[in-house]
N, CA and C of each residue as an Amber inpcrd file, in Angstrom:
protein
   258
  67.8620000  75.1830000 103.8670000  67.7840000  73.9210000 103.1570000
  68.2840000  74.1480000 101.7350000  69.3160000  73.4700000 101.0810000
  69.9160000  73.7770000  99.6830000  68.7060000  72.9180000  99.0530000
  68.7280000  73.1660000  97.6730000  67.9310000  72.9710000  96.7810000
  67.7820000  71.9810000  96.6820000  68.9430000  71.0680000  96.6660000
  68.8280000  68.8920000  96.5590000  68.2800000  69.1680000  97.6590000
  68.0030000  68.9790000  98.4780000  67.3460000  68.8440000  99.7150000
  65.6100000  68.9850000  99.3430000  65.7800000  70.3380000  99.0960000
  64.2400000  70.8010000  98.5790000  63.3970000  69.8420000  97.8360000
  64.4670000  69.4930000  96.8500000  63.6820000  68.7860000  95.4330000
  63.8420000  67.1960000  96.4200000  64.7920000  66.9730000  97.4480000
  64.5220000  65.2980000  97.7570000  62.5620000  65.2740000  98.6400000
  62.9020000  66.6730000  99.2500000  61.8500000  66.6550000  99.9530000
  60.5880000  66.5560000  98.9660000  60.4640000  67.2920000  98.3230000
  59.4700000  67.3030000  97.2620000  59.0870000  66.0980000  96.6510000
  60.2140000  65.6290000  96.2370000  59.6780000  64.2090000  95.9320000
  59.3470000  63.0080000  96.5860000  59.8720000  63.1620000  98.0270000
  59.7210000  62.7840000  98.9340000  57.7070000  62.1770000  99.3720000
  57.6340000  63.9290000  99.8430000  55.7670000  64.4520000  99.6210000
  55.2310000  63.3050000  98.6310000  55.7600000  63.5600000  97.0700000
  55.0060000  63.5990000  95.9820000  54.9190000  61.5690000  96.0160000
  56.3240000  61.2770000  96.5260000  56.1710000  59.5960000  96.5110000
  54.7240000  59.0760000  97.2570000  55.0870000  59.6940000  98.6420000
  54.0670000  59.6870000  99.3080000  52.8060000  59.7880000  99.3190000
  52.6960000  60.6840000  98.4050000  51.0880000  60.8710000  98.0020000
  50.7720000  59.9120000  97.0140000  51.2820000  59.2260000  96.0240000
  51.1880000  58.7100000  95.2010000  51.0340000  57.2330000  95.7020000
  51.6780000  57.0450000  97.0190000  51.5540000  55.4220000  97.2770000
  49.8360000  55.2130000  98.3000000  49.8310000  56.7620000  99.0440000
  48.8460000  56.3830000  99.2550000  47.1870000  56.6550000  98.4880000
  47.5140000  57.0540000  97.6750000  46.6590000  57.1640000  96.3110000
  45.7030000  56.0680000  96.6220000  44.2690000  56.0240000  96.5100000
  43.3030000  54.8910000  96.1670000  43.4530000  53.9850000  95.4380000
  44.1890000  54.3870000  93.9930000  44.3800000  53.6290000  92.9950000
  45.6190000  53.0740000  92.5160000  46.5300000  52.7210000  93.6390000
  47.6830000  52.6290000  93.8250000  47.4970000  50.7360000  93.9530000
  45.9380000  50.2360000  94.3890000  46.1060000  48.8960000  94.2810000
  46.5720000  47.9500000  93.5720000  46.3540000  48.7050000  92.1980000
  46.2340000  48.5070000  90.7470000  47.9650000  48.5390000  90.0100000
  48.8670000  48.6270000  91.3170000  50.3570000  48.7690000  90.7420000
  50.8260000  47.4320000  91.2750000  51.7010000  47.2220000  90.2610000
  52.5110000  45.6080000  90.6120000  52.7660000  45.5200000  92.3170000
  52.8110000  44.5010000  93.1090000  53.4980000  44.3090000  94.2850000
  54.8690000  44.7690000  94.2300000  55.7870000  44.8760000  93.3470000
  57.2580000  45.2800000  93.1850000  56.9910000  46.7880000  92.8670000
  56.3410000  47.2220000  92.0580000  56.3650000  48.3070000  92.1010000
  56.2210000  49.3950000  93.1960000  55.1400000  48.7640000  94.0530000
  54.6780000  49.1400000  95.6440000  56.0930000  49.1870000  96.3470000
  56.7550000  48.1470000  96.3860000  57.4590000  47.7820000  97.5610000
  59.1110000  48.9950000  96.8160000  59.1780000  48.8700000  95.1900000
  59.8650000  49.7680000  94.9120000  59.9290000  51.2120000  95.3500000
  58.6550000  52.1010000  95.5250000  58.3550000  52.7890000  95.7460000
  58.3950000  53.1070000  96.9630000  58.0230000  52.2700000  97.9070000
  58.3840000  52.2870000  99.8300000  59.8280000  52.5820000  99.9760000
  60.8700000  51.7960000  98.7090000  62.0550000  51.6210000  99.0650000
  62.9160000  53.0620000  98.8800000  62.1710000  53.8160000  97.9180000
  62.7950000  55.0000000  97.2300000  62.9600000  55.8760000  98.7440000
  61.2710000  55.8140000  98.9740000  60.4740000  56.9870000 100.2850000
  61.5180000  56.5700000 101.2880000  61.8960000  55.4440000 102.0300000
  63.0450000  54.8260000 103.0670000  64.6120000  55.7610000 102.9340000
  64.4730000  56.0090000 101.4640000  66.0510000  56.2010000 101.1650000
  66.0080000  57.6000000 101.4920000  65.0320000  58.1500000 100.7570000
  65.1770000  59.2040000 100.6640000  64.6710000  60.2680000 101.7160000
  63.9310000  59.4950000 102.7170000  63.6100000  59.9500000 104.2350000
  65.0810000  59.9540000 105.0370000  65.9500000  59.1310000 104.9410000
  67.2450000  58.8880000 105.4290000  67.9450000  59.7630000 105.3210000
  67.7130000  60.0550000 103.3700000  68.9490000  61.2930000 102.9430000
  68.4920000  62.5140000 104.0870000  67.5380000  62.7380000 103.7980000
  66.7060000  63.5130000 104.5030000  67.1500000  64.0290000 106.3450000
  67.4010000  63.2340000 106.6610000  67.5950000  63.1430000 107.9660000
  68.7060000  63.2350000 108.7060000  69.7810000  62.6540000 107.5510000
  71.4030000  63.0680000 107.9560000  71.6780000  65.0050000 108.0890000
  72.2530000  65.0250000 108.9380000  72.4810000  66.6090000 108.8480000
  73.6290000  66.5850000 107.6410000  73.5480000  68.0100000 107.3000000
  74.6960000  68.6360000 106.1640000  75.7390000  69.0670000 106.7030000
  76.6180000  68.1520000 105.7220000  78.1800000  68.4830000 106.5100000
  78.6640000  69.7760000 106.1360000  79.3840000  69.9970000 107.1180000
  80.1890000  71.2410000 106.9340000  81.1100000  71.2590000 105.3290000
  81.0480000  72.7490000 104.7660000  82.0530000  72.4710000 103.6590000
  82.7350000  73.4140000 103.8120000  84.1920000  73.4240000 103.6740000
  85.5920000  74.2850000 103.6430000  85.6020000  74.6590000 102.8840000
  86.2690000  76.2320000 102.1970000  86.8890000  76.1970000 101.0450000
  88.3820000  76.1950000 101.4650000  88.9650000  75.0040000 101.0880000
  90.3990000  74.8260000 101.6160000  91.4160000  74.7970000 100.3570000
  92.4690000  74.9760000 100.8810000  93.4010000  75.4240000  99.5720000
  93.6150000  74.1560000  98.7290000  93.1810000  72.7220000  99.0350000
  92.6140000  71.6710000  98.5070000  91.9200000  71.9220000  97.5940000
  90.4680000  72.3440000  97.5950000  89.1690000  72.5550000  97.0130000
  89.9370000  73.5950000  95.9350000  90.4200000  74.8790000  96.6520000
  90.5540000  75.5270000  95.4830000  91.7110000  74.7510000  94.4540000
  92.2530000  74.3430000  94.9320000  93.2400000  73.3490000  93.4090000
  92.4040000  72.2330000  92.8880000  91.4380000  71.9240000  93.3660000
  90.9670000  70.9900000  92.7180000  90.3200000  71.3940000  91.9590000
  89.8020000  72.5770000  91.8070000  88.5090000  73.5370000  91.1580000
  89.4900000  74.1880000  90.1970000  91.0180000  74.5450000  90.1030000
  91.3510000  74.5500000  89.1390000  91.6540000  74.3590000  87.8900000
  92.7260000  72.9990000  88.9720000  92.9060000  71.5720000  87.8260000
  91.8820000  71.1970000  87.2300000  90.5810000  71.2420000  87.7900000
  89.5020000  70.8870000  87.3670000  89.0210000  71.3900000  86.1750000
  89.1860000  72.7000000  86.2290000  88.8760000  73.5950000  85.0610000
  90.1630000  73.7680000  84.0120000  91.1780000  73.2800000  84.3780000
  91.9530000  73.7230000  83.1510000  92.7700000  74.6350000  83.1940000
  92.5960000  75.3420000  84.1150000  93.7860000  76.5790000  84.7170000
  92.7230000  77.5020000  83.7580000  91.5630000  77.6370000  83.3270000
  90.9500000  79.0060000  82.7620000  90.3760000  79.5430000  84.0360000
  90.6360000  81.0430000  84.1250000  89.9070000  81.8030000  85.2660000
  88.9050000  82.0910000  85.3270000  87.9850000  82.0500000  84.0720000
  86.4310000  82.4150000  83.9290000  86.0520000  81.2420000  84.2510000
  86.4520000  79.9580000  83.5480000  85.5810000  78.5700000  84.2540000
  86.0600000  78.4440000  85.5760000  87.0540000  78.9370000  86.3620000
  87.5970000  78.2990000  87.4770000  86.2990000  79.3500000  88.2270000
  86.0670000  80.6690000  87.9720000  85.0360000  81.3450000  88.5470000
  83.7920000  80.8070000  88.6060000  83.1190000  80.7440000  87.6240000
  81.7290000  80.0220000  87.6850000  81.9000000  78.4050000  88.4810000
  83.3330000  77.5730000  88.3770000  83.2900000  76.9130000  89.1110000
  83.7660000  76.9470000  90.6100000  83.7850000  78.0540000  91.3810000
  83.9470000  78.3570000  92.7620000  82.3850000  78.6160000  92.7400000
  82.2310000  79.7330000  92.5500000  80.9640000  80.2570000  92.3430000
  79.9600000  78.9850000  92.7120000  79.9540000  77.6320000  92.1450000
  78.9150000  76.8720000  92.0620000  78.8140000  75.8820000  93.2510000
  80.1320000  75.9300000  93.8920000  80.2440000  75.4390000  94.7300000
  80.3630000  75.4850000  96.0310000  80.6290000  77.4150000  96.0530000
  80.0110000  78.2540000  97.6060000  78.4720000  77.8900000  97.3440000
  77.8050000  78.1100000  96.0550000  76.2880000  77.6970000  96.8850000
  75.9000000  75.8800000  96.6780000  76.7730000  75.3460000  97.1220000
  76.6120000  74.3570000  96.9940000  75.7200000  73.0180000  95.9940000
  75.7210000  73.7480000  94.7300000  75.4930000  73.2720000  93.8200000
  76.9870000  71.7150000  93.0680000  77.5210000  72.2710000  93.7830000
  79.1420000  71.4630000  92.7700000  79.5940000  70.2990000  93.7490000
């Protein structure tokens, strides 16, 4: 599981616990229904599998151009994007 994943899950939990909280009566009706809407979305993200990623001779020009043609940023920017941070 990559880390967005982790942290959707986490907050995921944390929505969850929070709506069913005792004292959750006490929040606007919009706020409630805001909050259902987040947990919906983000159960969804949740649920799609993770697509495959290439490093294709695409990606790497784009990670160039991207950077400027410098080889130290073009590094940290490969780098960030095998672990799927980028």
């Amino acid at each position: 599981m990559t880390d967005l994943k982790k942290a959707a899950q986490q907050a995921l939990e944390a929505l969850e616990e929070a709506t069913n909280y005792t004292g959750c009566e006490a929040w606007s009706p919009s706020m409630t229904d805001e909050c259902l809407a987040v947990a919906v979305t983000l159960r969804a993200a949740l649920e799609q599998p993770e697509q495959e990623r290439k490093l294709t001779d695409e990606v790497i020009a784009d990670l160039w151009h991207q950077n400027g043609g410098f080889h130290h940023h073009f590094a940290r920017a490969l780098e960030r994007w095998l672990k799927g941070q980028a």
